[in-house]
NUNU-467207 format. One line per 4 residues: number of its first residue (from 1); their letters; for each residue x, y, z of N, C-alpha, C. Coordinates in steps of 0.001 Angstrom, whole numbers. Atoms other than C-alpha are relative to their C-alpha. Example, Ala and Ser with C-alpha at 12.3 -4.5 7.8 and 13.67 -1.06 7.14 Angstrom:
NUNU-467207
1	as	890,-1190,0,12300,-4500,7800,900,1200,0  -820,-1190,-60,13670,-1060,7140,-770,1090,730
//
This chain:
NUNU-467207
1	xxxx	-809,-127,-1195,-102840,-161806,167109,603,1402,16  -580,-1182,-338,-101831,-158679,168615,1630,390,-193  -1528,84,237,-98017,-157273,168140,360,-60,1623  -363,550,-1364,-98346,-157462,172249,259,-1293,167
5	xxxx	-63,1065,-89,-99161,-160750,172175,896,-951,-766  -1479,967,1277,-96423,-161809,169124,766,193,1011  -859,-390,-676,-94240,-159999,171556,252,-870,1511  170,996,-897,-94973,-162081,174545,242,-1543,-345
9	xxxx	-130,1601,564,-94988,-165277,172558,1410,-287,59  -1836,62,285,-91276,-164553,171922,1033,103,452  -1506,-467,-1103,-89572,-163051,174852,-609,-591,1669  525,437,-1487,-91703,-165152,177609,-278,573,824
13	xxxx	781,-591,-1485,-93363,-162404,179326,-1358,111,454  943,564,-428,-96150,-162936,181406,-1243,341,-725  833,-34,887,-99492,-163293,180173,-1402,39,1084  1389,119,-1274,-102595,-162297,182971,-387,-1094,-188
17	xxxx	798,1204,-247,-104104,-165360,184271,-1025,372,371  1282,-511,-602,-106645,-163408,185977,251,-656,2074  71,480,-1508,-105459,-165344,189358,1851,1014,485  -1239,-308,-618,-102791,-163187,191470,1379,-708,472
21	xxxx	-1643,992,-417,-100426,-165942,192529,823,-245,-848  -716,591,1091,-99508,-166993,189379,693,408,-1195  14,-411,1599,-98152,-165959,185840,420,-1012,-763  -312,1237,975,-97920,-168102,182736,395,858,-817
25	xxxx	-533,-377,1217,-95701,-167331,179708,65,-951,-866  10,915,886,-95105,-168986,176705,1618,427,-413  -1473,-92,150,-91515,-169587,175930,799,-1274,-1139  -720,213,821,-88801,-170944,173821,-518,-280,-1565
29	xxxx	477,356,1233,-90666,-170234,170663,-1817,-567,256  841,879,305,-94046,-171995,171562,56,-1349,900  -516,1515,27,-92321,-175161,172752,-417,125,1753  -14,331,-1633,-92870,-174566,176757,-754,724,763
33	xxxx	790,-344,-1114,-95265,-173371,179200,778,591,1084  -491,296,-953,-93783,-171867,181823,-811,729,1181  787,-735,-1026,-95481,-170784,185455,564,110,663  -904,-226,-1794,-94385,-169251,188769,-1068,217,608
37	xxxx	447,-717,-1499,-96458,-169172,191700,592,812,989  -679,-886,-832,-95855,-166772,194141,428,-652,996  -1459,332,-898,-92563,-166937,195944,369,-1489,-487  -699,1094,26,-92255,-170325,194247,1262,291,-1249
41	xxxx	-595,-9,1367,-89564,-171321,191058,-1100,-194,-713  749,-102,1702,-90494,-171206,187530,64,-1615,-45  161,1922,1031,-91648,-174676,186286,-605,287,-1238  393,-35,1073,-91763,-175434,182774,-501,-1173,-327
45	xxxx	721,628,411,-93975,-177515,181021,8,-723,-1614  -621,109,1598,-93120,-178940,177370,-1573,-132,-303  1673,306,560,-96159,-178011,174616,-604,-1719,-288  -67,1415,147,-95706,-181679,173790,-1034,-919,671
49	xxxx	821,726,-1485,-96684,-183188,177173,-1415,593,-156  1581,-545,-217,-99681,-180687,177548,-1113,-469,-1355  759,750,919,-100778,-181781,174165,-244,-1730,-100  35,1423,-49,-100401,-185342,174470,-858,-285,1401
53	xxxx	485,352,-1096,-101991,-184991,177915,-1480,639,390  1372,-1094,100,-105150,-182798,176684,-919,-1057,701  1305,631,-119,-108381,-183883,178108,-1211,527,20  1391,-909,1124,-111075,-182243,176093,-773,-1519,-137
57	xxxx	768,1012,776,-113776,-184536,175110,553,-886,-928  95,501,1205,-112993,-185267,172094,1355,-970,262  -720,467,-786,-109550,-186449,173167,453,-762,1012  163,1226,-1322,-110243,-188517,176201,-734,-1155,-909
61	xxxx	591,1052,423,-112545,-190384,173661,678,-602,-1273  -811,325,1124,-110065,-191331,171114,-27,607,-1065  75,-472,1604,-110872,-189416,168729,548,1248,-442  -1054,-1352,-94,-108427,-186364,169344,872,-224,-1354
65	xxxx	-1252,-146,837,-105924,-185736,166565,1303,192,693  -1244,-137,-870,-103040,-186490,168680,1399,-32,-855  -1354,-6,646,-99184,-185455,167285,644,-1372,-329  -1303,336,341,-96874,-187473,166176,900,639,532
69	xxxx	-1004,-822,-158,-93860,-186919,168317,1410,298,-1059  -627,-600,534,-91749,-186540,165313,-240,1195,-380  432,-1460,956,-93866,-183625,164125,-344,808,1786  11,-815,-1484,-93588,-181379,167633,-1147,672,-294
73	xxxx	1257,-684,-305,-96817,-179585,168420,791,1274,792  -405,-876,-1046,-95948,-175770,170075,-1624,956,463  1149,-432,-347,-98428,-173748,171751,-261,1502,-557  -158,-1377,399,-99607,-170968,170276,-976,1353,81
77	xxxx	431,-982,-883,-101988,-169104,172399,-596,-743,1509  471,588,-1219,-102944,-169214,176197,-1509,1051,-119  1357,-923,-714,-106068,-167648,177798,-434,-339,1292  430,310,-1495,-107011,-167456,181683,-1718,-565,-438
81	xxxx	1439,549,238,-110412,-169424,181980,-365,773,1891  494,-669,-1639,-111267,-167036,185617,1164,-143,696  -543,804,-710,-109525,-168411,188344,99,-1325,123  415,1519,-37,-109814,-171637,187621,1494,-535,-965
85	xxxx	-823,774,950,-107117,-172367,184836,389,764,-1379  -654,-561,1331,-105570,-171988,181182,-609,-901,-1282  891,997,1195,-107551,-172775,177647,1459,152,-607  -903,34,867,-104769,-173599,175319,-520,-266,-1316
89	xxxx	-179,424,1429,-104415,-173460,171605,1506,-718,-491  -1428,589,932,-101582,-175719,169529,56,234,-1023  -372,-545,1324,-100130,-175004,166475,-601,-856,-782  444,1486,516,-101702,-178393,165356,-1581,896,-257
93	xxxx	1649,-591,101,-105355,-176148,165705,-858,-629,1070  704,42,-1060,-106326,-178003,168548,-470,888,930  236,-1031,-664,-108124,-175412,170583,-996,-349,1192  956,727,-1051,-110300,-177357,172888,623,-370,1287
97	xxxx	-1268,216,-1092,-107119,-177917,175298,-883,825,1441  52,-866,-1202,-108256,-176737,178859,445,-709,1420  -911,476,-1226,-105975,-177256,182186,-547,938,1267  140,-911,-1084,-107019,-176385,185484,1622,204,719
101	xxxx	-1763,-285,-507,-103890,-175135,188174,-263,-1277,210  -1051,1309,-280,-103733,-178684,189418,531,-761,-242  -588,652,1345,-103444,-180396,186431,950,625,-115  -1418,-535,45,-100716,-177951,185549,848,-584,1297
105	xxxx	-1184,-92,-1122,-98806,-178180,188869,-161,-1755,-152  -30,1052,-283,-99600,-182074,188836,1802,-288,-1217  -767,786,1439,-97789,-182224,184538,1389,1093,812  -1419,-656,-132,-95030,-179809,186426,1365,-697,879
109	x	-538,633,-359,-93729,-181868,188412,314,-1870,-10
//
């Protein structure tokens, strides 16, 4: 990981999506997602939810390594997939995580 990208991880600043409307950061440590569409508010997202709500293969078929919510999962890299969405990694090593925007805007509200 880059010292840009440590740096972003830590002070929640944006992170190219590759789509103009939007920016995603990663915030309080790992622990939250957060996005703004243009001209909208910031909605945040807990890594938690997005992990518990992955739907990767492997994951939809039971056979995900899903957290324990005593043991918190944080996120600990994004990546734009085009215009289309965000691949996520968790601190857990799950890396198969991928959210399109509506999924996001659906877990944001």
């Amino acid at each position: 990981m880059s010292a840009l990208q440590i740096k972003r991880l830590y002070s929640g600043k944006p992170i190219h999506t590759g789509n103009p409307y939007l920016e995603a950061s990663i915030t309080d440590m790992g622990a939250t997602l957060a996005l703004q569409w243009l001209g909208e508010p910031v909605v945040q997202i807990p890594a938690q939810v997005l992990r518990m709500r992955c739907q990767c293969d492997t994951c939809r078929s039971g056979k995900g390594n899903h957290p324990h919510p005593a043991n918190p999962t944080t996120i600990a890299h994004i990546r734009p997939l085009g215009l289309s969405g965000l691949r996520i990694r968790f601190s857990d090593g799950h890396d198969a995580a991928t959210y399109d925007w509506t999924s996001l805007g659906a877990l944001s509200g």
